[in-house]
C-alpha positions in Angstrom: -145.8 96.7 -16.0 -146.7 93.2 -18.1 -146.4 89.9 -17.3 -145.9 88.6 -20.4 -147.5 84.4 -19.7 -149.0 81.5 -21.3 -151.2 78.7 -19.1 -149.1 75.8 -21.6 -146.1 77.0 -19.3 -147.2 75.4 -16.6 -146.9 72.0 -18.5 -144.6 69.1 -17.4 -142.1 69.4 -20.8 -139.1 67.7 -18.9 -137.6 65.6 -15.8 -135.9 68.6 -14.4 -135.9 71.3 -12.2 -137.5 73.7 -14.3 -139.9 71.8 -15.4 -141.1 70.6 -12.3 -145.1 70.3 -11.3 -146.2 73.3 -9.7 -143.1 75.4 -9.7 -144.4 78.7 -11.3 -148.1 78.2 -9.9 -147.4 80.7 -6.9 -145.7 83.0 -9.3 -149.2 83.4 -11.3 -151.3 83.6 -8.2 -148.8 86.1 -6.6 -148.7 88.2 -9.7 -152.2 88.6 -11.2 -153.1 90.1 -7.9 -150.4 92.9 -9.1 -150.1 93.0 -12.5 -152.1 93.0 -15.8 -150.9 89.4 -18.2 -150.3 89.5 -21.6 -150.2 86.1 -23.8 -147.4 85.1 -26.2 -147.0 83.2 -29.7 -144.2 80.9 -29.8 -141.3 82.1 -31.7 -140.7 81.5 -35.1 -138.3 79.0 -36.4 -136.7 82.2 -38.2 -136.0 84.1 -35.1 -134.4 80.9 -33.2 -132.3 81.0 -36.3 -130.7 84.1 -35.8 -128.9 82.4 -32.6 -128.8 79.1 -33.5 -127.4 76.9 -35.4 -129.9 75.0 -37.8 -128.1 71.2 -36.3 -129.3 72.3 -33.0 -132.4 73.4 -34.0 -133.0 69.6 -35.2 -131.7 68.5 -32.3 -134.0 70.6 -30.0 -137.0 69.7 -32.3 -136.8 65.8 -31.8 -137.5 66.3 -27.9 -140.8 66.9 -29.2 -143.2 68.8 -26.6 -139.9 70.8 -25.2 -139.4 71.9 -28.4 -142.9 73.4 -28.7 -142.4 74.5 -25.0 -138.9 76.2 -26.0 -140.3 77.8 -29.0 -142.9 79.4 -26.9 -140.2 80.4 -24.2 -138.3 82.5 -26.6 -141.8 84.3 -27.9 -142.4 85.1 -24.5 -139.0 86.5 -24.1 -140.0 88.2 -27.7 -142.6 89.3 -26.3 -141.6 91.2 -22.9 -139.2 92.7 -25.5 -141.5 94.2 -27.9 -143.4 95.9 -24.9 -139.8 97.4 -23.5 -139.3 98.9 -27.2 -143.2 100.2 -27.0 -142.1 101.9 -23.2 -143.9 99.3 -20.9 -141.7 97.9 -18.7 -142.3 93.8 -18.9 -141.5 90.5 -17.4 -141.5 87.1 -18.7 -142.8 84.3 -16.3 -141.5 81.5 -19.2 -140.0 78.5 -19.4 -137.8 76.3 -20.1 -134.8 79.3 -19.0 -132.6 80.0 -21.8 -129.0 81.5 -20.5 -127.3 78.4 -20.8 -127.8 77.7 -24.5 -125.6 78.6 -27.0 -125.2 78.6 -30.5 -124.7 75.0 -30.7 -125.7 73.2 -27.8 -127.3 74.1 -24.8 -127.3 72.6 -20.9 -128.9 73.5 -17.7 -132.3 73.5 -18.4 -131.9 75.6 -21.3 -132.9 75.0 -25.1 -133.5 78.1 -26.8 -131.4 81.4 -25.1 -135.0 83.3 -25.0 -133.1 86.8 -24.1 -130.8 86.6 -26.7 -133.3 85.8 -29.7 -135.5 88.7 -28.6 -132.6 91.1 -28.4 -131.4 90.1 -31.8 -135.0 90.0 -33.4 -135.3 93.6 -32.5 -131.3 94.3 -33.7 -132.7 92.4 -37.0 -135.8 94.5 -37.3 -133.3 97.8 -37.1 -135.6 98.6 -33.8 -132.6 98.6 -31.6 -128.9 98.2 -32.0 -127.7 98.1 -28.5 -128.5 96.2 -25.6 -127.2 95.8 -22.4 -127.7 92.2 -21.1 -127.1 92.0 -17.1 -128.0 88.3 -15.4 -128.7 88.1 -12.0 -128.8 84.3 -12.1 -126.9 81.9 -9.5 -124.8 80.8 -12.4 -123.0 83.1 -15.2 -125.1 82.7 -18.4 -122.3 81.1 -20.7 -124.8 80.6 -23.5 -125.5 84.4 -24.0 -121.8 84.9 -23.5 -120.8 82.8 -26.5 -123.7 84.3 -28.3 -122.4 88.1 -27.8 -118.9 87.4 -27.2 -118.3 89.0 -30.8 -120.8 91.1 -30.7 -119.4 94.9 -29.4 -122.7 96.6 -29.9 -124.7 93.9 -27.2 -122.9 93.3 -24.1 -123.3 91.0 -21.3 -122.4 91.2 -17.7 -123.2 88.5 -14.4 -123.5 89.4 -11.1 -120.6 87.2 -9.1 -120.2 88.1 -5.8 -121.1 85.8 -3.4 -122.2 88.0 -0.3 -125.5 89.7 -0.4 -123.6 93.0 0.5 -121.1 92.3 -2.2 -123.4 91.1 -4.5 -125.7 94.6 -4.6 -122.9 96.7 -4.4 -121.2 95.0 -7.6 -124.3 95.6 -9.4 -124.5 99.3 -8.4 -121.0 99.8 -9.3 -121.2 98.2 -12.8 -124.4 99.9 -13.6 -122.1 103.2 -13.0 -119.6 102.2 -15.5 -121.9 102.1 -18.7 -122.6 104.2 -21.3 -126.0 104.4 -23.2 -128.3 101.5 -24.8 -131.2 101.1 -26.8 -132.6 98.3 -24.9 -132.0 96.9 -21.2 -132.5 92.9 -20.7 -132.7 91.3 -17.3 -132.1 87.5 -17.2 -133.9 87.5 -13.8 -132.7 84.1 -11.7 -134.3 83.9 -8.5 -131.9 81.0 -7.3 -129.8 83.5 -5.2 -132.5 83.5 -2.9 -131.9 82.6 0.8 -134.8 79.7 0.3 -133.3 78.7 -2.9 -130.0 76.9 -4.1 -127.7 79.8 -3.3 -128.8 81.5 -0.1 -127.8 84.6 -0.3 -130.7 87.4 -1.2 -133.6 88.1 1.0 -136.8 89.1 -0.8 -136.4 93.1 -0.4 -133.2 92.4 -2.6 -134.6 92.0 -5.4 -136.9 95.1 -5.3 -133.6 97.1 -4.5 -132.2 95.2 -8.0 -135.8 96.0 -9.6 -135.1 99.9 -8.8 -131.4 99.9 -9.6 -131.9 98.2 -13.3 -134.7 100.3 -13.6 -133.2 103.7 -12.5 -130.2 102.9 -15.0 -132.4 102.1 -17.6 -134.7 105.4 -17.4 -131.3 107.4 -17.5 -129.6 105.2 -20.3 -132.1 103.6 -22.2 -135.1 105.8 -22.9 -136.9 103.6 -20.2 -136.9 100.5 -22.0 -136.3 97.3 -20.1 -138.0 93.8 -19.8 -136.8 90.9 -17.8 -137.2 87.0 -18.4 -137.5 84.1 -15.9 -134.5 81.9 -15.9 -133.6 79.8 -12.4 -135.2 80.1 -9.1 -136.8 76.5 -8.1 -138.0 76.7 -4.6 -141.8 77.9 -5.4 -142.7 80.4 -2.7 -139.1 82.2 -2.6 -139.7 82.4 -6.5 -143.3 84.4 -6.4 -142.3 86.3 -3.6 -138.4 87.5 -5.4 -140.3 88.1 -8.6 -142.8 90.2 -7.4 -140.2 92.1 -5.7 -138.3 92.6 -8.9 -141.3 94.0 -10.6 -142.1 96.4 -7.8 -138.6 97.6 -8.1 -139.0 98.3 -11.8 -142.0 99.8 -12.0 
């Protein structure tokens, strides 16, 4: 397992929740004792382009640093994606998150969708040409919705259910339903958590999700699977959830 970080993500890029001082400093500390890092490039223009649309491109670009800091979120994401496709398991601890964005615009803390530019730089490449995309976020990922919607051979599927008991047995049942895939993305939200925003999933949860995705994944997608960082805002539920998510998936 990789943690796929740069230090420049722990820059203040934006007045928001997911840019706040501090907020993935426990996650480093909490993972380096764990697992090995790995360092990304930012993405290029190029590979942004494949999602979006060149107006919000611009648009993104005149924010100046969170442009530079959302570039770098996608490589990241490119990144943890690259080692999934060269069969080591990886996670990126990036931001700004990314499922929000669409092709032309973007809300929620998001700029760049950072799983959705990976999966299609690899679909590009001819490295993959299916993916399963499953989000575990608070909130459904409309941005890599709009971004697949016509897309049959990547699909995209958000955990709903409101109960913890609901909400594990909904992902177990769903993960029973598919077929194969080249490639398994996690958009990995930690704002479920019962310190965080939607109070619902304890920490051991998330290893449980860890070892479901990555069970499915060994049976269904020759073992290759990466996750990315997108909510999760109270500090010390966040390192704690995400090394439980990695556990799981080793």
């Amino acid at each position: 397992m990789k943690v796929v970080f740069h230090e420049r993500f722990r820059e203040v890029y934006a007045r928001d929740a997911a840019a706040a001082p501090g907020r993935l400093d426990l996650a480093v500390e909490e993972l380096r004792r764990h697992f090995s890092f790995v360092e990304p490039a930012p993405a290029a223009v190029g590979d942004v382009a494949r999602v979006h649309t060149t107006a919000h491109i611009e648009a993104v670009k005149r924010r100046g640093l969170t442009y530079e800091m959302a570039l770098l979120a996608a490589g990241g994401a490119i990144a943890a994606a690259e080692l999934a496709l060269a069969g080591e398991k990886a996670f990126g601890l990036i931001r700004p998150p990314g499922h929000h964005a669409s092709p032309s615009s973007s809300w929620g803390f998001c700029w760049f969708n950072n799983v959705a530019v990976a999966v299609e730089k690899l679909r590009y490449r001819g490295d993959i040409r299916t993916a399963l995309i499953v989000d575990i976020d608070l909130h459904f990922g409309d941005g890599t919705a709009a971004v697949f919607g016509r897309v049959p051979e990547v699909a995209y599927y958000h955990v709903s259910a409101q109960s913890r008991r609901e909400f594990l047995s909904e992902l177990e049942e769903f993960l029973g339903t598919q077929g194969s895939y080249d490639l398994v993305a996690l958009s990995a939200g930690f704002d479920r958590h019962v310190a965080d925003w939607g109070g619902t999933l304890y920490t051991e949860d998330y290893e449980l999700i860890g070892r479901m995705v990555a069970d499915f994944a060994a049976a269904r997608a020759s073992g290759r699977l990466f996750a990315v960082l997108e909510g999760g805002y109270d500090r010390a539920a966040l390192a704690e959830a995400a090394c439980a998510l990695l556990e799981g998936m080793e």
